[in-house]
N, C-alpha and C positions, 0 to 999 in steps of 0.2 A: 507172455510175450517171448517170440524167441528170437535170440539176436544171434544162433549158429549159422553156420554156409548150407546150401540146404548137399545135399547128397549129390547131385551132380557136381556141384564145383568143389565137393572133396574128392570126388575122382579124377578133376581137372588136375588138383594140387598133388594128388598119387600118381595122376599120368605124368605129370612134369618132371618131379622131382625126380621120379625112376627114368624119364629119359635123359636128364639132365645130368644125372650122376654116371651115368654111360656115358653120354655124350660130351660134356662139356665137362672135362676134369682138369685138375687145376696143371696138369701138362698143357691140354688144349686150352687154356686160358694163357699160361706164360709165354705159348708159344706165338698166339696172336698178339699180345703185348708186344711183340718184339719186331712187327709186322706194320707193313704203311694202314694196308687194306684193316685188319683188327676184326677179320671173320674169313671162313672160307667158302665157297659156290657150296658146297659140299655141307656144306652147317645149316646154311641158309635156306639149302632143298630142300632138306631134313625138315625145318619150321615151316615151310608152305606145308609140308604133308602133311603135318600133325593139325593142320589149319589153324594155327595161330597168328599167321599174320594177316588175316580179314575176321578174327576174331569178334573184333566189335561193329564191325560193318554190317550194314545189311544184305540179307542172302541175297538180292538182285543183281548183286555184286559177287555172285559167287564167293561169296563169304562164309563166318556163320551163323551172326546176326545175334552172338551174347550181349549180355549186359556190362558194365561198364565195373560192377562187384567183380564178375569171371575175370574181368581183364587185370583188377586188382590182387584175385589169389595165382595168378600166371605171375605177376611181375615181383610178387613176396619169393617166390620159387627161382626167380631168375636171379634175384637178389642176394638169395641163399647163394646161387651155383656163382656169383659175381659173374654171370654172362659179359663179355665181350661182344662187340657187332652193333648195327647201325636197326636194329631192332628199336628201340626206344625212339629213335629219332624217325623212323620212319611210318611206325604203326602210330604211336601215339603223335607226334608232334605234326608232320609232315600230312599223314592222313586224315587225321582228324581238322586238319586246317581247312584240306581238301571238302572233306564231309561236310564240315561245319559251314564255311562258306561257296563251294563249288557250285556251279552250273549244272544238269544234270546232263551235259553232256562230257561236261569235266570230269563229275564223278564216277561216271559209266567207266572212262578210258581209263583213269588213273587207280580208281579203286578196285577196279579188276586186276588189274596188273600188278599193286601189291600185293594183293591177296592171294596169286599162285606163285609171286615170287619174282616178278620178273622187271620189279621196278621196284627203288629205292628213291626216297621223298626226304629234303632236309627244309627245315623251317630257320631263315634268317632273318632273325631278329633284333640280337641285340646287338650293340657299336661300342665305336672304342670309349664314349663314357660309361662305359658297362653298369648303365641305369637299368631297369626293368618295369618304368614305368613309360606312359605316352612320348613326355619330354623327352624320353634319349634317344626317338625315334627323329633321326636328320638325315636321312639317307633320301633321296627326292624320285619323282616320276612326275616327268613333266610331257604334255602333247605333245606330238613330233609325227608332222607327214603320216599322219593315218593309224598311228600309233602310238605307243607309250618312251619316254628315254629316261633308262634310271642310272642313277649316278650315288656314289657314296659307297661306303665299308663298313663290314657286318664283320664282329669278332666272337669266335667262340660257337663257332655253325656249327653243333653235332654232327659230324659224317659230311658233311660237304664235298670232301673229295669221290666220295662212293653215289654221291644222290645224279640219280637223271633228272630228276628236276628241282628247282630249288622254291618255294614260298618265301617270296622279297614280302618283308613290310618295309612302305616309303609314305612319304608325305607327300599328299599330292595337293595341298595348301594349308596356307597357314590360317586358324581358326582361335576363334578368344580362349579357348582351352586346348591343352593339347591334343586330349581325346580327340578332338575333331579333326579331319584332311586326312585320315591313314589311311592308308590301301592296300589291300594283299596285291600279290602277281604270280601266277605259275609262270617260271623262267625254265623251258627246257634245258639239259645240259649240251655244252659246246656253243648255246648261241654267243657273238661275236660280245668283245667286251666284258667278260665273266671270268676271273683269275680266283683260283682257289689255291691257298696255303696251309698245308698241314703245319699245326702249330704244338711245340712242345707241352707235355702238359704231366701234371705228378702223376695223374690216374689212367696209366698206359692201358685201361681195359675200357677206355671212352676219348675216341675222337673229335678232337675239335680245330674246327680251320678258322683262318680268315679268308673272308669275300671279298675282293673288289671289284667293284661296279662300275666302270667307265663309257658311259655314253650307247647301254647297252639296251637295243632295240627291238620291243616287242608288241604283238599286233593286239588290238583293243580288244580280244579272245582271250587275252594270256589275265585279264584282271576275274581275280576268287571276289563275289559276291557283289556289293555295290560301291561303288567308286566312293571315298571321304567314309565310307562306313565300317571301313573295316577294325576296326579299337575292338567294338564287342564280341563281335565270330574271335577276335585273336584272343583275349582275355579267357574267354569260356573255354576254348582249347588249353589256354595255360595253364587255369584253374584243374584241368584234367590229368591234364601232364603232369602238375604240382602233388595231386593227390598219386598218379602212378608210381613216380618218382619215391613218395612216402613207402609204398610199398615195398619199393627193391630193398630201401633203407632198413625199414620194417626184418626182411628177410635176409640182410647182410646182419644186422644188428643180431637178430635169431642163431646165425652159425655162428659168430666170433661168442656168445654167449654159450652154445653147445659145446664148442672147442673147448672155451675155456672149465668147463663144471668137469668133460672130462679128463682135461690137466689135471686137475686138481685134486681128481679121486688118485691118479696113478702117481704123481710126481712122490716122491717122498724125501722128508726132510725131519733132521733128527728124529729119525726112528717112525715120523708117523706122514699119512698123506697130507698135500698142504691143507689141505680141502678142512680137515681138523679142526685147523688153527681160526679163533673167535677173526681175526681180522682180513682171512679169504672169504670164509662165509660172508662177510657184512658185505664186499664188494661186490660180492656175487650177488647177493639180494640186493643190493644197489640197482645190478645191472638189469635183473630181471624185472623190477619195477618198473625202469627206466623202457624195457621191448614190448612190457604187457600195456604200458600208457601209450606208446607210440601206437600198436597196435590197434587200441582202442578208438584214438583221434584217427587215424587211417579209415579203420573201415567204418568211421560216421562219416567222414567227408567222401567215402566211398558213395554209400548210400545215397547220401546229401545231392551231389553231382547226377549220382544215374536216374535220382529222382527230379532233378532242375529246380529243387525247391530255394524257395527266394535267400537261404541263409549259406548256398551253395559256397560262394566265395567266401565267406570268411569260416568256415569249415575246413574250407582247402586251407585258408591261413595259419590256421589254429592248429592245424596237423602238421604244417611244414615247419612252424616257429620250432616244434617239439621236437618234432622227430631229427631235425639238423643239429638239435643239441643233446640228442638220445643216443642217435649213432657213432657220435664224435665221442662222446663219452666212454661209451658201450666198448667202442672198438680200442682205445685208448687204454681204459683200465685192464682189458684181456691182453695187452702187450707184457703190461705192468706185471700181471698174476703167472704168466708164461715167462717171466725174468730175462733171462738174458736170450733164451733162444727166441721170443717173439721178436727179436728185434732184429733177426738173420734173413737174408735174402732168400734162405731155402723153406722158413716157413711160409703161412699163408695169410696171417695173420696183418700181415702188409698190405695183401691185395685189401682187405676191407678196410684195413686205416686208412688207404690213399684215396678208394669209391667214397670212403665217409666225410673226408676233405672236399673232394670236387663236388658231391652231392650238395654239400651243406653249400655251399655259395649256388648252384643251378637253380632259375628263378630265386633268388633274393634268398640271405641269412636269416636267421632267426630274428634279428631285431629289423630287418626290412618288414615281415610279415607281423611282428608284435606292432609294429607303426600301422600295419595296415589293418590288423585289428582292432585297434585303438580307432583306426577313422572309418570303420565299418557300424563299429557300434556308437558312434555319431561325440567320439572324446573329445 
């Protein structure tokens, strides 16, 4: 049995890495950090060209119709480079919401236009009880004059400020389970009643706003899939997102693990490298356990997903519970092993502590996901 990548998507992972290392270096990363926008026109050409932003879409869509594994060893690579930009939130989150639940007239306009670049997609989901489940969904869309009027506030919108259009989840009645009354809605940007807040946050290489939604009016076109059904198109996207997410993690976890092995061969202390010493080695093999089992659970839950097989979700759980406690780890003890200078503004070592904080809470912590494993396999 072989569980390697096959040979095109090590070229995927050799084309990225070598443009990534050109193009996105940790200048170009601190300097969007410091930036409203958090990418530039110019970065973002750059990824239409290389055609990663209709990567997983179908070629109909002028895309280029990979599989959901490809999009996996792309986002390990982005992870590594700690990419900055509305990439995550638009490819994965934003488009595949699109994909998943759109109209195929929906999908035609929108999925083309991510995919040369020329439109950015944010998915607003979750509220200020920063739940992840049906219940924190209160944000409302109620009939009005020929159309839809949604009302409520979404916190923590990846890129909100950058999206031309936004995916509202709202409840459009109330049902004996939560699950039940959700509704997606593509909300163009600028329509009336739609306030977006950039909002402070540790992990300056990831944007996130708040939304508010006041009485804002959109025509019975603007609803993604079937009205009261949208819980499952949203789940399966999240499940996606959750497993993509693993990956970055996956691949931040990979470089602060690189960094640190070689600190550790050059640093020198009393007379020998630290690397020497019985108690950098043990942490360093801590670490690597810790990237090769994330790794692992990543790319089943990879597979899991792009095959839709029925254990899909708690795959994706079982790789998130892990890897948010891998990366935090991972990134935390290569501070420790890099002593005093890992803890300076001018290393880099920072950027992955901060990604591996903000990671680990997107879609739910480690013990969110051990909960929902736990009610997956029926505890």
């Amino acid at each position: 049995m072989d569980f390697g990548f096959s040979q095109e998507q090590e070229m995927l992972r050799a084309t990225a890495r070598k443009f990534l290392e050109n193009e996105c270096t940790s200048t170009f990363v601190r300097a969007r950090m410091a930036e409203p926008a958090g990418v530039t026109d110019e970065f973002w050409t750059k990824l239409a060209e290389q055609g990663w932003l209709g990567l997983v879409y179908p070629e109909e869509y002028g895309a280029s119709g990979l599989g959901f594994v490809d999009l996996v060893v792309l986002m390990e690579e982005m992870g590594r480079a700690s990419m900055p930009g509305p990439f995550f939130s638009t490819v994965v989150l934003g488009g595949l919401a699109i994909l998943e639940a759109g109209s195929a007239a929906q999908k035609k306009e929108w999925l083309t236009k991510i995919a040369v670049g020329e439109a950015k997609v944010a998915l607003a989901w979750t509220e200020p009880s920063a739940r992840w489940d049906a219940a924190g969904i209160t944000a409302t869309a109620k009939e009005s004059a020929g159309g839809v009027a949604l009302d409520g506030t979404k916190l923590f919108v990846l890129d909100a400020h950058l999206a031309d259009a936004l995916v509202v989840v709202a409840r459009t009645r109330e049902g004996a389970r939560p699950e039940e009354g959700v509704s997606l809605y593509l909300v163009p940007k600028g329509t009336r009643g739609v306030e977006v807040k950039l909002l402070p946050t540790m992990d300056q290489t990831r944007k996130a706003c708040e939304v508010t939604l006041t009485d804002v009016r959109v025509g019975a076109d603007a609803l993604l899939g079937a009205k009261d059904g949208g819980f499952p198109p949203l789940m399966r996207v999240i499940d996606r997102a959750t497993v993509a997410l693993c990956a970055e993690m996956c691949g931040g976890a990979q470089r602060v693990l690189d960094m640190t092995t070689e600190y550790a061969k050059i640093r020198v202390a009393f007379g020998r490298p630290i690397g020497a010493y019985q108690g950098v080695k043990h942490k360093a093999a801590d670490m690597l356990v810790d990237v090769e089992n994330a790794k692992s659970l990543t790319y089943y839950a990879a597979w899991a997903v792009d095959e839709n097989v029925p254990d899909a979700p708690l795959a994706a759980s079982m790789a998130k519970a892990y890897v948010s406690d891998a990366f935090r780890k991972v990134s935390a003890t290569g501070i420790q092993l890099h002593g005093g200078i890992g803890f300076t503004w001018e290393h880099d070592l920072h950027l992955y502590f901060k990604r591996a904080k903000s990671s680990e809470f997107t879609f739910g912590d480690a013990t969110y996901h051990r909960e929902r494993v736990a009610q997956l396999i029926r505890l």
